[in-house]
C-alpha positions in Angstrom: 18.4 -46.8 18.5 19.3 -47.9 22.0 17.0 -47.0 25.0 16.6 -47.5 28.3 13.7 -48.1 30.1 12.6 -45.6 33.5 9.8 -44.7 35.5 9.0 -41.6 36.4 5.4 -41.2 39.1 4.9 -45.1 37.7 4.6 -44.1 33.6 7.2 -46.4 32.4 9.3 -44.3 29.6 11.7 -45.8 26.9 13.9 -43.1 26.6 17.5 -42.3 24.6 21.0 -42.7 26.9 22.8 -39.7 28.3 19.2 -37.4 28.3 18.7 -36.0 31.6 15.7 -37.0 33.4 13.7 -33.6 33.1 14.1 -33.5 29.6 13.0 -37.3 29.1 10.1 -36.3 31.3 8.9 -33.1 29.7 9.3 -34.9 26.2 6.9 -37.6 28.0 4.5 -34.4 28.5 5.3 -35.0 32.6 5.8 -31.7 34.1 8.6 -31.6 36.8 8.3 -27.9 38.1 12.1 -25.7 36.3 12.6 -22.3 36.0 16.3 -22.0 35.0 15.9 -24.6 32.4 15.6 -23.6 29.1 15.1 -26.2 26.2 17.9 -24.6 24.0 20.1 -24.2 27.0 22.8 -25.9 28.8 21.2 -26.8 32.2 23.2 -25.7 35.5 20.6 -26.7 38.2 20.6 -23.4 39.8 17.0 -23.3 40.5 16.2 -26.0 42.6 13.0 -26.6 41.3 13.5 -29.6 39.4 14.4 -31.8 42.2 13.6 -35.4 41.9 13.7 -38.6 44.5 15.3 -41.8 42.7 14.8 -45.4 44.0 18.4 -46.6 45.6 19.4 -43.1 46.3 19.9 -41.6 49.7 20.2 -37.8 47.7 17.7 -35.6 46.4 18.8 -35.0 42.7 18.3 -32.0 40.5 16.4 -33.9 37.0 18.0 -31.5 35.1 21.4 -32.3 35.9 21.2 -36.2 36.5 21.3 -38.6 33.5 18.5 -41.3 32.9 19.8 -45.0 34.1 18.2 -48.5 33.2 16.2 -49.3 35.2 15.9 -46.2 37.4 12.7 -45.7 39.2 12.1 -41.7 39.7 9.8 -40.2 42.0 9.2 -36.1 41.2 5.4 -35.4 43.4 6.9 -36.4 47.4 5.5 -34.2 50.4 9.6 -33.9 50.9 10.4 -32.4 47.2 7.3 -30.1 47.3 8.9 -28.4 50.5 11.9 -27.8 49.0 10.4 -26.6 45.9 8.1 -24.1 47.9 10.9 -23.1 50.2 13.5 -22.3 46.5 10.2 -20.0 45.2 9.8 -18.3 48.4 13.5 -17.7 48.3 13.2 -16.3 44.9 9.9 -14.3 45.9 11.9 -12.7 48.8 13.5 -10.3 46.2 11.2 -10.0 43.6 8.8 -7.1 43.3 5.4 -8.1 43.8 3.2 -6.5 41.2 2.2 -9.6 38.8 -0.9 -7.6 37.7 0.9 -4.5 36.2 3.5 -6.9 35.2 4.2 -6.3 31.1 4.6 -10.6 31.5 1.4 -10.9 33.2 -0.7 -14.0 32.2 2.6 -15.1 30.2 5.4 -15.5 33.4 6.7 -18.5 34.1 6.9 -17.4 37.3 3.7 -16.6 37.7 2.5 -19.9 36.4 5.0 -21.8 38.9 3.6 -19.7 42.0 0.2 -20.8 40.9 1.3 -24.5 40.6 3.1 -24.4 43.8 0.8 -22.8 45.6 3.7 -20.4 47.4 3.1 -17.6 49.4 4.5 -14.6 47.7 5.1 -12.4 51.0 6.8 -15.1 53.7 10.1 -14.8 53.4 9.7 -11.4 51.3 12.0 -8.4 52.2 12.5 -5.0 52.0 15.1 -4.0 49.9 16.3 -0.7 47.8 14.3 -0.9 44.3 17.1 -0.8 41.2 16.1 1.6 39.0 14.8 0.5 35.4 17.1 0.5 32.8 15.8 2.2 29.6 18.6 4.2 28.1 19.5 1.5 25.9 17.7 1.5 22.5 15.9 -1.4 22.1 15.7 -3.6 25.4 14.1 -2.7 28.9 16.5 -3.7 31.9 14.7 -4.5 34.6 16.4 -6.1 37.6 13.8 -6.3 40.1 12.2 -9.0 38.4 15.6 -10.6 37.9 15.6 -14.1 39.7 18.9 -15.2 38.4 17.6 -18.0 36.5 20.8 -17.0 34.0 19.1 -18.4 30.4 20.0 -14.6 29.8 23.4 -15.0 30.3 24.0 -19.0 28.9 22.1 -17.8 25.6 24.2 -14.7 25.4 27.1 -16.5 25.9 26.9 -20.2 24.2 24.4 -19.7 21.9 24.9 -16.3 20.3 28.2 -16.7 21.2 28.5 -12.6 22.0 28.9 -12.7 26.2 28.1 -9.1 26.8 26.0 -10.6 30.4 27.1 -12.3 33.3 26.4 -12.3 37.1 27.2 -9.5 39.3 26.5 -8.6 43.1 24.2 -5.6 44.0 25.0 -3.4 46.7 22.9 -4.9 48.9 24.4 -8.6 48.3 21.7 -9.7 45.7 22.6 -11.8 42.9 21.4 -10.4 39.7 22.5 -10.7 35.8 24.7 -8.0 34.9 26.2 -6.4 31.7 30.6 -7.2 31.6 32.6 -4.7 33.3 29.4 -2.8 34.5 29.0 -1.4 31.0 26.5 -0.6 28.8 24.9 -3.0 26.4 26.2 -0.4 23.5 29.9 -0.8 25.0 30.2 -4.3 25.3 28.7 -4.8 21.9 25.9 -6.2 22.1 24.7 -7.8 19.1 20.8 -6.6 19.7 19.6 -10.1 18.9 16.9 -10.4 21.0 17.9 -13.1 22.4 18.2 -12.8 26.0 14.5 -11.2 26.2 12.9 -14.3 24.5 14.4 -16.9 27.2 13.9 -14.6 29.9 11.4 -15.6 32.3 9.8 -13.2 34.2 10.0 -9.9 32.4 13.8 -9.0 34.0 14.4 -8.4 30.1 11.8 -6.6 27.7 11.5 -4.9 24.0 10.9 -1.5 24.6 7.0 -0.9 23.8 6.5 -0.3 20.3 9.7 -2.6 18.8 6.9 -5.4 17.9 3.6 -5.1 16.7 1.5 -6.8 19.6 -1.2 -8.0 17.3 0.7 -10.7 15.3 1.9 -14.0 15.3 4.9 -14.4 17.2 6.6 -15.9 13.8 6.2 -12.5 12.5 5.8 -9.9 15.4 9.5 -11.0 15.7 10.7 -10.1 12.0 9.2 -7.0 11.8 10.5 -6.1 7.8 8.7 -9.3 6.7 5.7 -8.3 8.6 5.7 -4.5 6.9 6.4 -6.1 3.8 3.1 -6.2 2.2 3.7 -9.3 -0.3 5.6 -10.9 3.1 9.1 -11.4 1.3 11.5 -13.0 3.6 13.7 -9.7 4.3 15.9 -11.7 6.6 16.8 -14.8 4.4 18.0 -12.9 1.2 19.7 -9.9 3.3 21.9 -13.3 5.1 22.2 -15.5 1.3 23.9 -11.9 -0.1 26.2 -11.6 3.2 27.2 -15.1 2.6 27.9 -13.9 -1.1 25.1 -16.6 -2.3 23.1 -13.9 -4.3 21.7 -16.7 -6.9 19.5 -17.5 -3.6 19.1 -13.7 -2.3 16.8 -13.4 -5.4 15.3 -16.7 -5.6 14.0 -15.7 -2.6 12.6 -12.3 -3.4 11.2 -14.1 -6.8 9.1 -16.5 -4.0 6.8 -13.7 -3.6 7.5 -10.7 -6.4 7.8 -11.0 -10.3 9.6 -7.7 -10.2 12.7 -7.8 -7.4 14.5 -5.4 -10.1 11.6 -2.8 -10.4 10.9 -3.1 -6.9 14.7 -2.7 -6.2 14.6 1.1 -7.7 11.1 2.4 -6.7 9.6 0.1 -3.3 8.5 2.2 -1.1 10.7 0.4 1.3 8.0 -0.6 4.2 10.5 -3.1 5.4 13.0 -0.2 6.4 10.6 1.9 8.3 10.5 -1.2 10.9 13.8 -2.4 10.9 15.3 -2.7 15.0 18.7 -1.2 13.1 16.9 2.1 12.8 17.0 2.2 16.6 20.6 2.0 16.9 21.6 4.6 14.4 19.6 4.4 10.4 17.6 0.9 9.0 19.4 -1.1 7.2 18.9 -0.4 3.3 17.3 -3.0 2.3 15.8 -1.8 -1.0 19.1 -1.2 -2.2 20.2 -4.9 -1.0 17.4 -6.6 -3.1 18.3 -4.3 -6.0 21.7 -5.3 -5.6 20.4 -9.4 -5.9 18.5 -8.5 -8.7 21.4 -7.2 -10.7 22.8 -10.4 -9.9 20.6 -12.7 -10.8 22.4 -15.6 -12.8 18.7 -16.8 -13.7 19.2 -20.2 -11.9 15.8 -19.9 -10.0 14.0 -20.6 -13.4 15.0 -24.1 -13.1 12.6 -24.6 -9.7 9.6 -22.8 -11.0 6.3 -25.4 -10.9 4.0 -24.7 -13.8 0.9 -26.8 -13.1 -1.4 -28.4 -15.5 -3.1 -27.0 -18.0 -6.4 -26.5 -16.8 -8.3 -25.0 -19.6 -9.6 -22.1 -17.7 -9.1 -19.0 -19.6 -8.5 -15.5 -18.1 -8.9 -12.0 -19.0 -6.7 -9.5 -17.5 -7.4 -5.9 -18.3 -4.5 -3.7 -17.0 -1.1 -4.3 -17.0 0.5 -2.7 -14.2 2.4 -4.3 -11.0 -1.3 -5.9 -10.1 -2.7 -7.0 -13.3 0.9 -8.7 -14.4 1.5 -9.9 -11.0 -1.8 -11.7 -11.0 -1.5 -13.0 -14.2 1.9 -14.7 -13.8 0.5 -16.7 -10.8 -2.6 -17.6 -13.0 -0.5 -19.1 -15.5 1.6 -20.9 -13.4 -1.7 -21.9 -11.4 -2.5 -23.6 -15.5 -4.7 -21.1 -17.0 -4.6 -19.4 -20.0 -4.1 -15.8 -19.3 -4.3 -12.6 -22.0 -3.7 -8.9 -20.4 -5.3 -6.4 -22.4 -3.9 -2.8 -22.3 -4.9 -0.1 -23.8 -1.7 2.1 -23.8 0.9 0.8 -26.3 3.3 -0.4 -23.8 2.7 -3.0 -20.5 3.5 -2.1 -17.5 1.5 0.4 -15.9 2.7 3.4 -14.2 6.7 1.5 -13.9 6.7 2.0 -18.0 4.7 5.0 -18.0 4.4 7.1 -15.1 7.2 6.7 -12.7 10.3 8.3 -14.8 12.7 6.7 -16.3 15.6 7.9 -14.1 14.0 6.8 -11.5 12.8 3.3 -12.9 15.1 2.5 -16.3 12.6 0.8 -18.7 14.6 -2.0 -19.4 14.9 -3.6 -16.3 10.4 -3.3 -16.4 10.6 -4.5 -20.2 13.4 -7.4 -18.9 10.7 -8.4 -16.3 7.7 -8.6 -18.0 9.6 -10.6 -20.4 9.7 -13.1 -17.6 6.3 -12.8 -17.3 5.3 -14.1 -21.1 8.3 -16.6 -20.9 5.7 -18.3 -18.5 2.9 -18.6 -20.3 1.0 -14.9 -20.0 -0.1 -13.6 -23.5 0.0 -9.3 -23.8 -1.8 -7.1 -26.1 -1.1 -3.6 -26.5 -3.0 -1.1 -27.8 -5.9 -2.8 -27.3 -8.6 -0.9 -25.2 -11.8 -2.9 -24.0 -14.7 -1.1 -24.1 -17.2 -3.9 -23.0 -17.4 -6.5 -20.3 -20.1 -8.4 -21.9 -18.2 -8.4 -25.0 -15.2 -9.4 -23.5 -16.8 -12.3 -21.8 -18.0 -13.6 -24.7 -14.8 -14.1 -26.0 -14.5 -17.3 -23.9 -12.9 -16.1 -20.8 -14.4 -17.9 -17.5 -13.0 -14.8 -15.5 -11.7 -11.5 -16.3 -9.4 -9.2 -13.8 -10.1 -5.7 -13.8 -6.8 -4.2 -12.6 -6.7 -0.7 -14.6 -5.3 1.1 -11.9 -5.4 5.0 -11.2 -4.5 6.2 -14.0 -6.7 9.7 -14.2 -5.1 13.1 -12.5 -7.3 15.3 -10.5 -7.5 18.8 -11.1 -8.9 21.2 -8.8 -12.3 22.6 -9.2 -10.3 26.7 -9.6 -10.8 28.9 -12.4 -8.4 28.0 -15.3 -7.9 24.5 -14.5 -9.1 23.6 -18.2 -6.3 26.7 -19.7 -3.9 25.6 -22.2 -0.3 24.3 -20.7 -2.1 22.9 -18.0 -1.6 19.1 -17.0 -2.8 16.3 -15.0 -0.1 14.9 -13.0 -0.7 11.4 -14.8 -1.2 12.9 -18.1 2.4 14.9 -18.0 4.1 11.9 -17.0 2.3 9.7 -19.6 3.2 11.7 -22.7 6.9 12.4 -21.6 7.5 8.3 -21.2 5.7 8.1 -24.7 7.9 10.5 -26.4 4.9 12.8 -27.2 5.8 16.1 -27.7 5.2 18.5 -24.3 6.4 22.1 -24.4 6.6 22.8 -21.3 8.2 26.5 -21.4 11.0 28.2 -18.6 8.6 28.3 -16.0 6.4 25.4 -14.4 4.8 25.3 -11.5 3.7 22.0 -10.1 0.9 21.8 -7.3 1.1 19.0 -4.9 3.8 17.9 -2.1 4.2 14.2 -3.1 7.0 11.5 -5.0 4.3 12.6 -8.1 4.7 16.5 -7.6 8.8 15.4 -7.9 8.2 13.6 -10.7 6.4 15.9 -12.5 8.7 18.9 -11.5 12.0 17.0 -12.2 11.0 15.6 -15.7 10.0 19.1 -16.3 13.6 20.4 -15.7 15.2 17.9 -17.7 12.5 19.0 -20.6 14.3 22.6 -20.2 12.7 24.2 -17.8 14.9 26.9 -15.8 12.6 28.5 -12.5 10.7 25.4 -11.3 8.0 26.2 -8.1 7.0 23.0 -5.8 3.6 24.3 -4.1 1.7 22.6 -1.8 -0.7 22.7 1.1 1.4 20.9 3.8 4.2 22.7 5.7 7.8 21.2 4.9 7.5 18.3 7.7 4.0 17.5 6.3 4.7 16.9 2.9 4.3 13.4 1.6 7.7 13.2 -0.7 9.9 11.2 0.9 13.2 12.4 2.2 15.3 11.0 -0.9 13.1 13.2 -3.6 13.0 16.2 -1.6 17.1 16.5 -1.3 17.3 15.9 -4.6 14.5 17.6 -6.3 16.4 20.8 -4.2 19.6 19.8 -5.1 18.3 20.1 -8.8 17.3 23.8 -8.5 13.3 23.2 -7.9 12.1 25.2 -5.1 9.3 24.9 -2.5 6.8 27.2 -1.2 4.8 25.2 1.9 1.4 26.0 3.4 -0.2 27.2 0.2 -3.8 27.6 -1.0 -4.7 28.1 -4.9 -7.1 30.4 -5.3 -6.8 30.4 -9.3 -4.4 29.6 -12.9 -3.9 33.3 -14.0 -4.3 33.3 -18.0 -3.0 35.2 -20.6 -5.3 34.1 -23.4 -6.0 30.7 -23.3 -2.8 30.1 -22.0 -1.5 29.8 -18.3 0.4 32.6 -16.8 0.4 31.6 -13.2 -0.9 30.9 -10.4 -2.7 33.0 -7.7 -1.8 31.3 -4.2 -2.6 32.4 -0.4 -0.3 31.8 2.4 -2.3 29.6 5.2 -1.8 29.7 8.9 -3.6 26.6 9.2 -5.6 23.7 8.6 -7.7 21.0 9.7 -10.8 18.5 8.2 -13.9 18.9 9.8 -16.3 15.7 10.9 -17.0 15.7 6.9 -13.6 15.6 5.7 -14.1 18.8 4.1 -11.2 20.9 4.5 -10.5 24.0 6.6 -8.5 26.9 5.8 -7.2 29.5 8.0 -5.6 32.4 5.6 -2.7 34.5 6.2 -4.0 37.9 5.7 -2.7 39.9 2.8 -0.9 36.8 1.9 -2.7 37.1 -1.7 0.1 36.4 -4.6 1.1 34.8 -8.4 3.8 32.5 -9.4 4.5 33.1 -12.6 4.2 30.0 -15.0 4.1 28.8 -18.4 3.0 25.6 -17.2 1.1 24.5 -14.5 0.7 20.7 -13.2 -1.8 19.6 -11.3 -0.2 16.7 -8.5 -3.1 16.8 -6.5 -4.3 13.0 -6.9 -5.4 10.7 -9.1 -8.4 8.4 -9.6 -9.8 5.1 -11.7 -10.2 5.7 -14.8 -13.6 3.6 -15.1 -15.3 3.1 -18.5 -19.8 3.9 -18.3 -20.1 1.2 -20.5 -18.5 -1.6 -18.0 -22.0 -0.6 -16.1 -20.2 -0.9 -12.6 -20.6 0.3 -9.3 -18.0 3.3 -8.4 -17.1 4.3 -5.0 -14.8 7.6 -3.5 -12.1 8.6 -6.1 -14.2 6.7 -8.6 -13.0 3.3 -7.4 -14.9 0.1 -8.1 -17.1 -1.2 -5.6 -16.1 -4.9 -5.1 -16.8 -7.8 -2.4 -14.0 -8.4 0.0 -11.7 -5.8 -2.1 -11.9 -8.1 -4.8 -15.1 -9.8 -6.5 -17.7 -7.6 -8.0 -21.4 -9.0 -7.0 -21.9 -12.2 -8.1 -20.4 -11.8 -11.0 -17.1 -13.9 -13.0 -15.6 -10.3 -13.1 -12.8 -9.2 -10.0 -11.0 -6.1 -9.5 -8.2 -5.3 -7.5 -5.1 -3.0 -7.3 -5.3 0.8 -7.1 -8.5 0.8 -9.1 -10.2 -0.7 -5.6 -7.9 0.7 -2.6 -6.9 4.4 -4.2 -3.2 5.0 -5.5 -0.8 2.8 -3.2 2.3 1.3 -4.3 4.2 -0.8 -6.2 4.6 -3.2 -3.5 0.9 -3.3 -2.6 -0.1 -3.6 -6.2 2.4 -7.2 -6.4 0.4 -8.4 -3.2 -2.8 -7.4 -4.2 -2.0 -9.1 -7.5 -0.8 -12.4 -5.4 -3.7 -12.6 -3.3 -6.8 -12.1 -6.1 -4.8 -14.8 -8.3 -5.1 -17.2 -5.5 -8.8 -16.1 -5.1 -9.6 -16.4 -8.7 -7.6 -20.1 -9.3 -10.1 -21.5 -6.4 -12.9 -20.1 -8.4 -11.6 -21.7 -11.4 -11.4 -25.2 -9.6 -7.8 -24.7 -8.2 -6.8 -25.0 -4.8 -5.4 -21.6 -4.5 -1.6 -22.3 -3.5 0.6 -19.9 -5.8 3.4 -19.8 -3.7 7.3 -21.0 -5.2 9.9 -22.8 -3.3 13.0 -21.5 -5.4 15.4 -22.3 -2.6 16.1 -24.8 0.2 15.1 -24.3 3.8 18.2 -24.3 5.4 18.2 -23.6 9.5 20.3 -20.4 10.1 23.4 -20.4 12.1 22.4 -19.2 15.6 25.6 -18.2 16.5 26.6 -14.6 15.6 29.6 -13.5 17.7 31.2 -10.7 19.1 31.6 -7.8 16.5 33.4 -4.5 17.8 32.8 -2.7 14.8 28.9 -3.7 14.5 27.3 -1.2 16.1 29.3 1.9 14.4 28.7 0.4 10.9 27.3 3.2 9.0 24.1 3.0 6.5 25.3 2.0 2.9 24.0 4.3 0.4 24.5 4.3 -3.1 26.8 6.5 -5.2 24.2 9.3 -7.0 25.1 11.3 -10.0 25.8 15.2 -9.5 23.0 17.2 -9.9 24.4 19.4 -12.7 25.3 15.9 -14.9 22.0 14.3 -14.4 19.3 17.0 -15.5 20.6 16.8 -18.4 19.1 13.5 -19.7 16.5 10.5 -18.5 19.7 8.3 -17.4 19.2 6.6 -14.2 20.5 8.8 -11.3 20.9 6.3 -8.5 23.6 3.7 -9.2 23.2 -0.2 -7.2 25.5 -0.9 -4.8 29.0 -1.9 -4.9 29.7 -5.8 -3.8 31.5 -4.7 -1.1 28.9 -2.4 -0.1 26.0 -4.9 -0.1 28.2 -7.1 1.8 28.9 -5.0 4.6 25.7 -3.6 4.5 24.5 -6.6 4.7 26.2 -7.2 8.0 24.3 -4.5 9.7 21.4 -6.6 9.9 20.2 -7.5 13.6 19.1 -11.3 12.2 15.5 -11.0 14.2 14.8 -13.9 13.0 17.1 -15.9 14.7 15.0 -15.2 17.7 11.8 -17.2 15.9 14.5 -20.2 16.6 14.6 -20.4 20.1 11.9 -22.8 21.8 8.6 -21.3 23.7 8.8 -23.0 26.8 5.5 -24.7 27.8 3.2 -23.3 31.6 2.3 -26.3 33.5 -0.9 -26.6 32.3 0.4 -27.3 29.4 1.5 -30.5 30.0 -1.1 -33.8 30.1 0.4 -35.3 33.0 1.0 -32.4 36.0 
């Protein structure tokens, strides 16, 4: 490649034709003092700061907007530029508010950092002027044009970057230049693409997130793509949600399957973390974005099969006991890590609670059944029926580690008179035998206990068993209870009704059977320092629902064998090291089993991380992770949209509630293709924001 040789404060610099000379000195790691330029930006030379002397040149010269030479000798550290830069700051300073300290960019201004470097006096040239109110009304960004020092990265990233031009410069009423929205509109009106772009380049704090949009806490690679930061196995929300706009849904799933051996499962029943951070929800409802990665699944041509990495064969062998979301999870990655893997499980299907406790309208079993399949096409060995009573026993068979990942499997009934009656079930135990197609009379009257998904479970299976008068009773008031949104509308929709803020006193019996249930109404609650709970009664609230069956939906716990001889915690969870290794031992445990009944989601990265754990343990250097598709940059340019901001949440088409108590079919259909595409458009692409450059502070730089 040609160069041409300069000099800039006598460092002699080989550098590429047509760069300007700020950019060939910051690259150099000289700092010449800039405010307006931005490293992603088209450079205008507005600030003044950048000004440079050059040997055979009666004028100063802005470096940003001059263009290196042979030969050219450049001088940026003169007594005459420094006056000029100090005399452009205090210029700037006249019109900025001076409050650094309670500045939300404090310690992480530009400004700030130039002030410092300059060694400007913030007050000289300073005056008084009418303070312009902050902006909040929009939904996600802070407008605050006090700060504003009309550097206008705001308005060139807007505009030739995102390619939306909603900003541009305006005049106050009291002749200050300042960035302003077109036509003196809102952001809303003007369409505004919410990108986040302008905040990110901004310099001083003139543009913020509205508190609470980011998690503070993070990296900024993630605190900027909030779904992939909620999403606890980290799936790149952002990257599948654009491949299925751009109709590529051979990659959407690819890149679901990078972190998740069940995108189909987790396409019906996630619980959808991702959503409850998504910036859309600000504007008017989150994008759906469970539905979009069930929608990839059900497209999945199978193509990402051909860039799975199975390693060596290492000759490590691995007992898996458990074969929920977890135990298979973990055991996938094992194999593919080299090892021999065998999941014992003691019911006679795998799965876990997606075969056997989550119902089957909810989760079809086929699309579990198609991905387990997956699971022992790469390697993992599965035995059914096959209970393990002994650790030692088990370890004797050879296996160098075993995986305890048994999950919460156990209801918990309350400590009440006639908890142990006849027709009465454990939430777990209910579910269990229905999925198994053992018989369960459950009778025209059933009364479930408990205001969670599980209490709609049970009392939804129990109406498509037959039963006609079906009670929902449960401590919390109605905007307490746990159920999400989605299985309270249609648990109602299907008849089942709900009596809030209720406390059971006892099961009423007639013989050994249930009869119902003796409840008082409660004014309030609260847990004291102890976690004990605290009742406030209604008085002469005392009164019985009637029931032929009663289920109890009131928790669940691990299910732990005496004979494993382990340590048990709260809820009867096992006591391990770090949430995963137990003592000293070969022996780990992780999933519900350890944390307490979670999630599908949170069992599938639980599962990830103790498979990485154990593969270093077995002489492995822990990497599990799959590169089914290609990085490819994303466009950064996104456009104007008129329609974007009215585009309504997708949701999928649901079968009547007469039509679907009627059978186990699945009641939630995936969405259409033109559905997922245009609900795919919704999406604010926050990660395009992880593109732009961080500028460097002064001090950044060796040479100053």
């Amino acid at each position: 490649m040609n160069t041409v040789l300069i000099t800039i404060d006598g460092h002699r610099l080989n550098v590429e034709p047509k760069k300007s000379i700020l950019n060939a000195a910051l690259e150099a790691d000289i700092y010449i003092p800039h405010l307006c330029h931005h490293p992603d930006l088209p450079d205008i030379g507005a600030c003044r700061l950048c000004v440079v002397e050059i040997d055979g040149c009666d004028e100063i010269k802005t470096a940003c907007s001059t263009k290196v030479e042979d030969g050219m000798i450049i001088h940026t550290k003169t007594e005459k530029l420094n006056a000029m830069r100090r005399l452009s700051m205090e210029l700037m300073l006249a019109n900025h508010v001076d409050d650094c300290t309670t500045c939300p960019k404090y310690l992480k201004c530009e400004l700030q950092s130039l002030i410092q470097y300059l060694g400007v006096s913030t007050s000289r040239l300073r005056r008084t002027l009418n303070s312009v109110p902050v902006n909040t009304s929009n939904p996600l960004i802070v407008r605050d044009l006090n700060r504003c020092v009309s550097c206008g990265r705001c308005v060139r990233v807007c505009k030739e970057i995102r390619g939306v031009n909603v900003l541009e410069y305006g005049i106050t009423e009291d002749d200050r230049i300042m960035v302003d929205i077109r036509n003196h509109n809102s952001l809303e009106n003007e369409n505004c693409r919410f990108c986040g772009a302008c905040v990110e380049v901004c310099p001083t704090g003139a543009l913020q997130d509205k508190e609470g949009v980011f998690k503070k806490n993070l990296n900024r690679e993630l605190g900027l793509i909030p779904c992939k930061a909620e999403c606890p196995a980290n799936i790149d929300v952002p990257k599948y949600v654009r491949y299925i706009k751009e109709g590529k849904y051979q990659d959407a799933i690819a890149v679901i399957r990078e972190k998740a051996p069940f995108p189909h499962s987790l396409g019906y029943v996630c619980m959808a973390f991702c959503e409850s951070a998504c910036r859309r929800k600000e504007i008017n409802k989150a994008l759906s974005i469970r539905e979009l990665k069930r929608f990839a699944a059900e497209h999945d041509n199978g193509l990402w099969r051909d860039k799975v990495v199975f390693k060596p064969k290492t000759n490590k062998k691995v007992a898996v006991v458990g074969s929920g979301p977890a135990g298979l999870t973990a055991a996938y990655y094992l194999s593919k890590c080299g090892h021999e893997v065998t999941v014992f499980e003691k019911l006679p299907v795998a799965g876990g609670m997606m075969s056997t406790g989550i119902p089957e309208y909810r989760l079809p079993r086929e699309a579990v059944q198609a991905e387990i399949a997956e699971i022992e096409r790469a390697g993992v060995t599965i035995l059914t029926n096959t209970k393990v009573n002994s650790l030692v026993d088990l370890k004797g068979k050879g296996f160098n580690k075993i995986l305890l990942a048994i999950g919460t499997g156990k209801g918990v009934r309350l400590p009440i008179p006639g908890a142990d009656l006849e027709n009465v079930y454990e939430n777990i135990e209910f579910l269990q035998m229905v999925s198994l197609k053992e018989p369960v009379t459950v009778g025209e009257k059933v009364v479930v206990l408990g205001g969670g998904n599980v209490a709609f479970d049970c009392a939804r299976v129990a109406k498509r068993l037959g039963a006609k008068d079906i009670t929902i009773a449960c401590l919390e008031s109605r905007e307490a209870m746990t159920a999400s949104d989605d299985e309270i509308e249609e648990g109602t929709e299907e008849g089942i009704k709900i009596l809030n803020s209720r406390t059971f006193v006892s099961i009423e019996s007639h013989g050994n059977n249930a009869a119902g249930v003796k409840c008082q109404e409660v004014a309030s609650f609260s847990f004291d320092e102890n976690k004990r709970l605290q009742l406030q009664i209604a008085p002469d609230s005392e009164h019985i629902i009637p029931a032929d069956t009663v289920i109890f939906a009131t928790g669940q716990r691990a299910e732990v064998p005496k004979e494993w001889n382990l340590t048990t915690g709260r809820g009867n969870s096992i006591v391990t090291e770090d949430g995963m290794k137990i003592s000293d031992s070969d022996i780990y445990a992780v999933g519900d089993a350890v944390y307490g009944t979670s999630s599908v989601i949170k069992a599938i990265a639980a599962g990830r991380k103790v498979a990485s754990a154990i593969d270093i343990a077995l002489g492995g250097d822990g990497i599990i992770e799959d590169k089914l598709t290609e990085d490819v940059i994303p466009n950064p340019y996104v456009g104007k949209d008129e329609s974007f901001l009215s585009i309504e949440r997708a949701k999928n088409e649901c079968e009547g509630a007469l039509s679907r108590i009627e059978n186990f079919k699945e009641v939630n259909h995936c969405l259409s293709e033109s559905s997922a595409c245009k609900e795919s458009n919704r999406c604010l692409q926050c990660d395009l924001r992880t593109q732009i450059t961080k500028p460097k502070l002064w001090a950044e730089y060796k040479i100053k």
